[in-house]
C-alpha positions in Angstrom: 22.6 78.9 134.1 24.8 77.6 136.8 26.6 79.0 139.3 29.4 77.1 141.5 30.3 78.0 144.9 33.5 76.0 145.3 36.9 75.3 142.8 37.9 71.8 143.2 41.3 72.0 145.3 41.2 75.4 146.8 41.9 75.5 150.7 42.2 71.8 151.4 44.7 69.3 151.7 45.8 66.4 149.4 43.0 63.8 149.8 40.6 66.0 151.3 36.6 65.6 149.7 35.6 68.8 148.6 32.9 70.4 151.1 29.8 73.0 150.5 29.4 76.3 152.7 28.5 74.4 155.3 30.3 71.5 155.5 28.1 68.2 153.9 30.5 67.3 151.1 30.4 68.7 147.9 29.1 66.5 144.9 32.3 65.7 142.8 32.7 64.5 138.9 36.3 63.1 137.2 36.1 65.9 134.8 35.2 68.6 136.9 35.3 70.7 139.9 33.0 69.9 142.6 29.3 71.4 141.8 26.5 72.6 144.4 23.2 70.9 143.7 21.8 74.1 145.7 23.1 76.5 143.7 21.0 78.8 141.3 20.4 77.0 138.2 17.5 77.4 136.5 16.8 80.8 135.5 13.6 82.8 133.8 11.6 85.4 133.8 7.9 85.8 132.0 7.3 89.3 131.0 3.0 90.5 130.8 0.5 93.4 131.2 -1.0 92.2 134.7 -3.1 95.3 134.7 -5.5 97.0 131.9 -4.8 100.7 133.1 -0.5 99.5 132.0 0.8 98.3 128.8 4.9 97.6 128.0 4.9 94.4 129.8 6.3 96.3 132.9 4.8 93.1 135.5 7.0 90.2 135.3 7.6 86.7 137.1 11.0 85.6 137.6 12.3 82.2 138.5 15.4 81.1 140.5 15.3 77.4 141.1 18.7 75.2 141.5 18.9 71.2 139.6 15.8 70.5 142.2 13.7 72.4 141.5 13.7 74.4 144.8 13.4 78.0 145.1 11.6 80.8 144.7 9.6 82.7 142.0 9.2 87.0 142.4 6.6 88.3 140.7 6.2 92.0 140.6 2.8 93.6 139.3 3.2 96.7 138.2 0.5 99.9 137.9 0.2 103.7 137.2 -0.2 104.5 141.0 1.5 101.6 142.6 3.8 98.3 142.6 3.3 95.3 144.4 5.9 92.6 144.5 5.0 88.8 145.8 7.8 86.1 146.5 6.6 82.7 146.6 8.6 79.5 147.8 8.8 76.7 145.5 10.1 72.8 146.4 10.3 70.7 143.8 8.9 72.6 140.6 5.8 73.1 142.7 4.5 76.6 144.5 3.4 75.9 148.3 1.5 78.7 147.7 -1.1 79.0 144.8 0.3 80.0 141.8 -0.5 82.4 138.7 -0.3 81.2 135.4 2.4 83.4 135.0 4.4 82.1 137.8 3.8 78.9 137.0 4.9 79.6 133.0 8.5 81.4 134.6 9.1 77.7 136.3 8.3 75.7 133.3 10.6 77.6 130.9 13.3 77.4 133.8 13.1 74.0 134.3 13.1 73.7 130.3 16.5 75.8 130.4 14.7 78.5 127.7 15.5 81.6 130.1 15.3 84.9 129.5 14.1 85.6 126.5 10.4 84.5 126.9 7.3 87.3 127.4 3.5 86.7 127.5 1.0 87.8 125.3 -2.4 89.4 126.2 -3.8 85.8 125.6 -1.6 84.8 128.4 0.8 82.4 125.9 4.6 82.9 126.1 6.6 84.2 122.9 9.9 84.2 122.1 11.4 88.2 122.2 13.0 89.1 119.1 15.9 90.1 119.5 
């Protein structure tokens, strides 16, 4: 999943390199308007009972790298009496802090581009959603 922040064209003048937010220049292709590297690319969230007391799969880890591999990874744990949410920084496809295997699952199937549609079992194994 991609997302661009600039259209090739718009606001310069003729012969002008494309430039980001904040002013490096913009990677460019022949065929297409120019394309932040930065930007959120990869994209997915692992679904799982964190707790015994819970079932539904209400905890989750969610992923939101760009074509690096940079980003960060939410995780929210959910239980009957309370919530607790963690965000952790990730360069590189790796966690500077220690990981769960959850998180670490959410970055894999980002990276993979599988998404969304991914949840994990009580054995801790993702499986596709039906849909």
């Amino acid at each position: 999943m991609g997302l661009w922040v600039a259209t090739a064209g718009q606001g310069r003048s003729e012969g002008e390199k494309p430039k980001d937010a904040d002013g490096t220049p913009a990677v460019e292709r022949d065929d297409a308007p120019a394309i932040d590297l930065r930007a959120l690319r990869d994209v997915a969230v692992i679904r799982y009972d964190a707790l015994q007391e819970m079932s539904g799969q209400l905890s989750f880890s969610l992923a939101l790298l760009n074509s690096s591999g940079d980003g960060i990874v939410l995780s929210s744990i959910n239980g009957r009496a309370e919530t607790r949410t963690y965000a952790k920084i990730i360069v590189a496809g790796k966690g500077e802090q220690q990981l769960s295997p959850e998180e670490e699952e959410s970055i894999r199937v980002a990276r993979l581009g599988q998404g969304l549609g991914t949840s994990a079992r009580a054995s801790g194994k993702p499986e596709a959603l039906q849909a």
